[in-house]
C-alpha positions as CSV (number, residue, x, y, z in Angstrom):
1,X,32.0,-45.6,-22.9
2,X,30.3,-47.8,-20.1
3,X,30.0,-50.6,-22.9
4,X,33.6,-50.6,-23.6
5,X,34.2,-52.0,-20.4
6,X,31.5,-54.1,-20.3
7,X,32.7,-55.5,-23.6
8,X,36.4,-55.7,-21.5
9,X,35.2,-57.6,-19.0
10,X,33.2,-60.1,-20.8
11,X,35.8,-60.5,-23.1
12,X,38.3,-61.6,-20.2
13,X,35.5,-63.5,-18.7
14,X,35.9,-65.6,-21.3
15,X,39.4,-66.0,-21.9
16,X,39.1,-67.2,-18.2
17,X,36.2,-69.6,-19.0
18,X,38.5,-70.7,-22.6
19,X,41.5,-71.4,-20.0
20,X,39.9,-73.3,-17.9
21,X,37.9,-75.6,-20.1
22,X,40.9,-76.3,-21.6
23,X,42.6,-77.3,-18.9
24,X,40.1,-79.6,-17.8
25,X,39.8,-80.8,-21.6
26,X,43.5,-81.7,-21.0
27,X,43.3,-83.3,-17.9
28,X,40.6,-85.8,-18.7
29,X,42.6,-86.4,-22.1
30,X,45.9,-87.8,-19.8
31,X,43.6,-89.9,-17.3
32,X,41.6,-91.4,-20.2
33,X,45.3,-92.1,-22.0
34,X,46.5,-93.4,-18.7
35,X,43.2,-95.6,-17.9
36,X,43.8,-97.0,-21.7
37,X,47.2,-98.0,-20.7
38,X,46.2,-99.4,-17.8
39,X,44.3,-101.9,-19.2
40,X,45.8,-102.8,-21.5
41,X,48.8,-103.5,-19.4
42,X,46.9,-105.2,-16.7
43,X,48.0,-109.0,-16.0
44,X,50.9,-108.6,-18.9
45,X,54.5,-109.0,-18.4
46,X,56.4,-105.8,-18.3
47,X,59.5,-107.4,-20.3
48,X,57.9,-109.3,-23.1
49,X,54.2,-108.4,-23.1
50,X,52.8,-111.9,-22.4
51,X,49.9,-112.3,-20.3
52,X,50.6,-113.5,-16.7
53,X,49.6,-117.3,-15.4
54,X,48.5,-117.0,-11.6
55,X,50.5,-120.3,-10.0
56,X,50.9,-121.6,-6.6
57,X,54.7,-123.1,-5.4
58,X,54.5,-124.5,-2.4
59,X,51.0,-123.0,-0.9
60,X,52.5,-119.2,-2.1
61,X,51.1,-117.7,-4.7
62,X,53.4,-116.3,-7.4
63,X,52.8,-115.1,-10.7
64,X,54.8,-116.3,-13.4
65,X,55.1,-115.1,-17.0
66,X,54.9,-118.3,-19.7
67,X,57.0,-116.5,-22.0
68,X,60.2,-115.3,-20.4
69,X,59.6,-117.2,-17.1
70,X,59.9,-114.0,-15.0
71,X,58.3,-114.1,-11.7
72,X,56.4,-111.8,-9.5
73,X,56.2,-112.0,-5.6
74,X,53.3,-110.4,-3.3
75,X,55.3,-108.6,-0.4
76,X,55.4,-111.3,1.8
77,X,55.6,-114.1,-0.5
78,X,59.5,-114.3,-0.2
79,X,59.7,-114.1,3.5
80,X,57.0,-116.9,3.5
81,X,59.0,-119.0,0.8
82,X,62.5,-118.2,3.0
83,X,60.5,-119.9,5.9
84,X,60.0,-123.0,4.7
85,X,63.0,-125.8,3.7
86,X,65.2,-123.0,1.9
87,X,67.4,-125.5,0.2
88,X,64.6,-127.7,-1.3
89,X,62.5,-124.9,-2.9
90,X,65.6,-123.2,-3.8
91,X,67.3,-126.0,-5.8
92,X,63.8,-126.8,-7.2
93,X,63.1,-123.6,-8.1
94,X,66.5,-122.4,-9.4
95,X,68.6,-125.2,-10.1
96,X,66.0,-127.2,-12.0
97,X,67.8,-127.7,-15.4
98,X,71.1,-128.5,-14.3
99,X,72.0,-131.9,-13.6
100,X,72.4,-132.7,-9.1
101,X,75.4,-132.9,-7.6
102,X,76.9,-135.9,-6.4
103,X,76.8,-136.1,-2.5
């Protein structure tokens, strides 16, 4: 009778074990899936997948996407760019395509 219980208690000894290598088994599994992602993700644009282009506009640097033109700002960059002369680097930046107004 003594190994009956001996048998028990290995036996859930090892369910234990089972769990628990299979929850580490599954947690390695999402950080490698998550790592993978990561790089392959990392300096692409979220919209259309292009790789990003590292550019400076007017001594901040922005990073621009060639494909969609999307642009990302540090979190400073556009209190820095609101500092300097607004109207010039806004008109530049957003109005650059359309023809000037007439003063």
């Amino acid at each position: 009778m003594g190994d009956i219980w001996k048998d028990r208690e290995k036996a859930l000894e090892n369910e234990y074990i089972y769990r628990q290598e299979k929850e580490q088994i599954a947690k390695m599994k999402s950080e490698a899936r998550d790592q993978l992602i990561k790089d392959l993700c990392h300096n692409r644009c979220p919209k259309c997948g292009e790789m990003i282009e590292a550019v400076t506009f007017r001594g901040v640097p922005l990073d621009k996407c060639p494909g969609c033109g999307g642009v990302w700002l540090g979190p400073n960059d556009l209190q820095i760019l609101s500092e300097k002369d607004h109207r010039t680097w806004f008109d530049k930046w957003f109005h650059s395509d359309e023809k000037p107004l007439p003063e």
